[in-house]
C-alpha positions as CSV (number, residue, x, y, z in Angstrom):
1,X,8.1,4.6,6.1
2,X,7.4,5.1,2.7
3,X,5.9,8.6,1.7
4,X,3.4,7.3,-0.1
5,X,1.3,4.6,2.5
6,X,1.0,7.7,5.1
7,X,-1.7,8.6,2.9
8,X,-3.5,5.6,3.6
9,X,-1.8,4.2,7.2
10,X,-0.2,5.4,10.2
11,X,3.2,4.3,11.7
12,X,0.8,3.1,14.8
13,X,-2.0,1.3,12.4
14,X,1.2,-0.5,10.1
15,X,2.2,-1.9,14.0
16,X,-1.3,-3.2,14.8
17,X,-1.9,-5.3,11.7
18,X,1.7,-7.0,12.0
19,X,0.8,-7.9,15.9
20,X,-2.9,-8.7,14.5
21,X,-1.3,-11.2,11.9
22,X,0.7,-12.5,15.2
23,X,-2.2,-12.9,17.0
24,X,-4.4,-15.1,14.2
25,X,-1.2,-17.1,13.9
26,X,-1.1,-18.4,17.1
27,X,-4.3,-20.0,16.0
28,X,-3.2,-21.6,12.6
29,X,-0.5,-23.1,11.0
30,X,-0.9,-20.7,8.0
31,X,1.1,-17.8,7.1
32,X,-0.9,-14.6,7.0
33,X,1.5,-11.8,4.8
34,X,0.2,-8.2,3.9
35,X,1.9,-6.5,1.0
36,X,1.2,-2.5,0.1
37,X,2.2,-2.0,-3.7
38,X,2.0,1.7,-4.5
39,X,2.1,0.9,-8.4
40,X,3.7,-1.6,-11.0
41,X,7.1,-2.2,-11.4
42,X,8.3,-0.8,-14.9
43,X,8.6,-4.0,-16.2
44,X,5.0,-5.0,-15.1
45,X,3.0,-3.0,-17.3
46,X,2.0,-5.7,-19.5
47,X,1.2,-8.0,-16.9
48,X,-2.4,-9.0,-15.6
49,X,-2.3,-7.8,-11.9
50,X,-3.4,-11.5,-11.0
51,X,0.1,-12.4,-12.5
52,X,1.9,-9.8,-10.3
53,X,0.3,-10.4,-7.1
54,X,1.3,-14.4,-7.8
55,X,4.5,-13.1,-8.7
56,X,5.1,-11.5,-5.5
57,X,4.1,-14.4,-3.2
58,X,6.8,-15.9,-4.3
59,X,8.8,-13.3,-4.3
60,X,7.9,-13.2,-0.3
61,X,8.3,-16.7,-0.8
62,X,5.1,-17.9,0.5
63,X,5.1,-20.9,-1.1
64,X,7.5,-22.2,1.1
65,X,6.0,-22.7,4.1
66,X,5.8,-26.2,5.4
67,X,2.3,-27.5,4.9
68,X,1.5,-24.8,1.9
69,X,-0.6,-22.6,3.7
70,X,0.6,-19.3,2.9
71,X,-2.0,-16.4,2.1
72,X,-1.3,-13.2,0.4
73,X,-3.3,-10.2,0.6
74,X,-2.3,-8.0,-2.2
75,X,-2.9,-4.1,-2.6
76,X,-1.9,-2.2,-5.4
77,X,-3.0,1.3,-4.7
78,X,-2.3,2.6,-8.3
79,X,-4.9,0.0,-10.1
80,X,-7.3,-0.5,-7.2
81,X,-6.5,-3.9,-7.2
82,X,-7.0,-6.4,-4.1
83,X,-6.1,-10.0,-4.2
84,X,-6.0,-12.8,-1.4
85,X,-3.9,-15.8,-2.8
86,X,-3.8,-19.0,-1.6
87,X,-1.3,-21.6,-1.7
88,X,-2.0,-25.3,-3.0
89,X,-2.7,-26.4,0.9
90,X,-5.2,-23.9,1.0
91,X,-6.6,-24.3,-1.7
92,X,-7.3,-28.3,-1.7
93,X,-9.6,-27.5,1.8
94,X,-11.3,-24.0,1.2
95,X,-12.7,-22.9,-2.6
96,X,-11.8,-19.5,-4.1
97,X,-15.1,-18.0,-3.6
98,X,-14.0,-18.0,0.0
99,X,-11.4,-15.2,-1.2
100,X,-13.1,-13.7,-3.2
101,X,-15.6,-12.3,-0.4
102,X,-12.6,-11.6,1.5
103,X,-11.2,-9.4,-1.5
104,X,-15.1,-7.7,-2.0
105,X,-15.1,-6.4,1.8
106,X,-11.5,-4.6,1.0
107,X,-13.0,-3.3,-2.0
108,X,-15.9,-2.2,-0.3
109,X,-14.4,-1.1,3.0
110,X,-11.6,1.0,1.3
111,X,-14.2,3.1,-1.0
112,X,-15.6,4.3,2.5
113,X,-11.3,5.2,3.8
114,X,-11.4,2.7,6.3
115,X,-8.6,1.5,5.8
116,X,-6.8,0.0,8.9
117,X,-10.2,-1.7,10.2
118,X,-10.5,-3.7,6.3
119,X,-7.5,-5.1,6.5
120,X,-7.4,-6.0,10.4
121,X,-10.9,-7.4,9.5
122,X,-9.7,-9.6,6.6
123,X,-6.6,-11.2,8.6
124,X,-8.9,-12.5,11.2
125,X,-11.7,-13.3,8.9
126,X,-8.8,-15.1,7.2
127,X,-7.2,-16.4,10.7
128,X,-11.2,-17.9,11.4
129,X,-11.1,-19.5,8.4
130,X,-7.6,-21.2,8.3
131,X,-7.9,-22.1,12.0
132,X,-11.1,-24.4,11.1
133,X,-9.1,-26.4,8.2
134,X,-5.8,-25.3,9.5
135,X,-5.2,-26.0,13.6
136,X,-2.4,-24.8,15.0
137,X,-0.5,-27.6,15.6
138,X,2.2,-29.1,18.2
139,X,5.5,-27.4,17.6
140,X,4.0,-24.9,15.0
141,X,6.6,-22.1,14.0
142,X,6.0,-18.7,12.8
143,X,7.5,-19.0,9.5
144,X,7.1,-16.0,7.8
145,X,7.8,-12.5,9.1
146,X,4.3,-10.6,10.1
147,X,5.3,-6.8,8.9
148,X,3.6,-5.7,6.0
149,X,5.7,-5.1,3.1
150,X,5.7,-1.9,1.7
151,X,6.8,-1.0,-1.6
């Protein structure tokens, strides 16, 4: 584990949001990814954070996923910068307010150090709210790994 994210998560916490992102997918063909940024790349400095965290769902390549219904939630410690993106699927069925509430309760949830219990919230918030638009359907693969990335 990175040095850094023990300041915020535990080995034990890391393990219960991947299994809770498991969990919500069982219920919706979208993709549920967490990514951890400590701070911008070198080369990102000039970038709007919007830009980076679009940059790294593809990088995690999110856009992939069969019916486009990949979502993204996005930290970067350094800037205090949460983002949930959407993919195209997503986003012809569910409007971006939607994500933006998701994104206010991570803002609001982390000012108080709860860390874990934000972002477990959020995926199932999120898994509720795919599920409705997004049934799990008849042969339905996992297609994205559930860790959180880390970097």
């Amino acid at each position: 584990m990175k040095s850094w994210i023990s300041k915020y998560f535990t080995e034990e916490e890391l393990a219960s949001i991947k299994n809770e992102i498991a969990e919500v997918e069982k219920t919706t063909s979208g993709e549920i990814r967490v990514c951890f940024r400590h701070k911008r790349k070198l080369f990102e400095n000039k970038d709007k954070l919007h830009e980076i965290a679009l940059k790294e769902f593809h990088a995690l390549g999110m856009h992939k996923t069969k019916l486009k219904t990949g979502a993204l939630i996005f930290i970067l410690f350094h800037d205090k910068y949460f983002d949930v993106v959407a993919d195209e699927g997503i986003h012809k069925k569910i409007p971006d307010e939607t994500w933006k509430k998701f994104e206010e309760l991570l803002i609001s949830e982390f000012k108080r150090e709860r860390y874990c219990s934000a972002i477990i919230h959020v995926i199932k918030r999120i898994g509720e709210t795919l599920t409705k638009e997004f049934p799990c359907e008849a042969g339905d693969a996992n297609e994205l790994k559930d860790d959180a990335v880390i970097e």
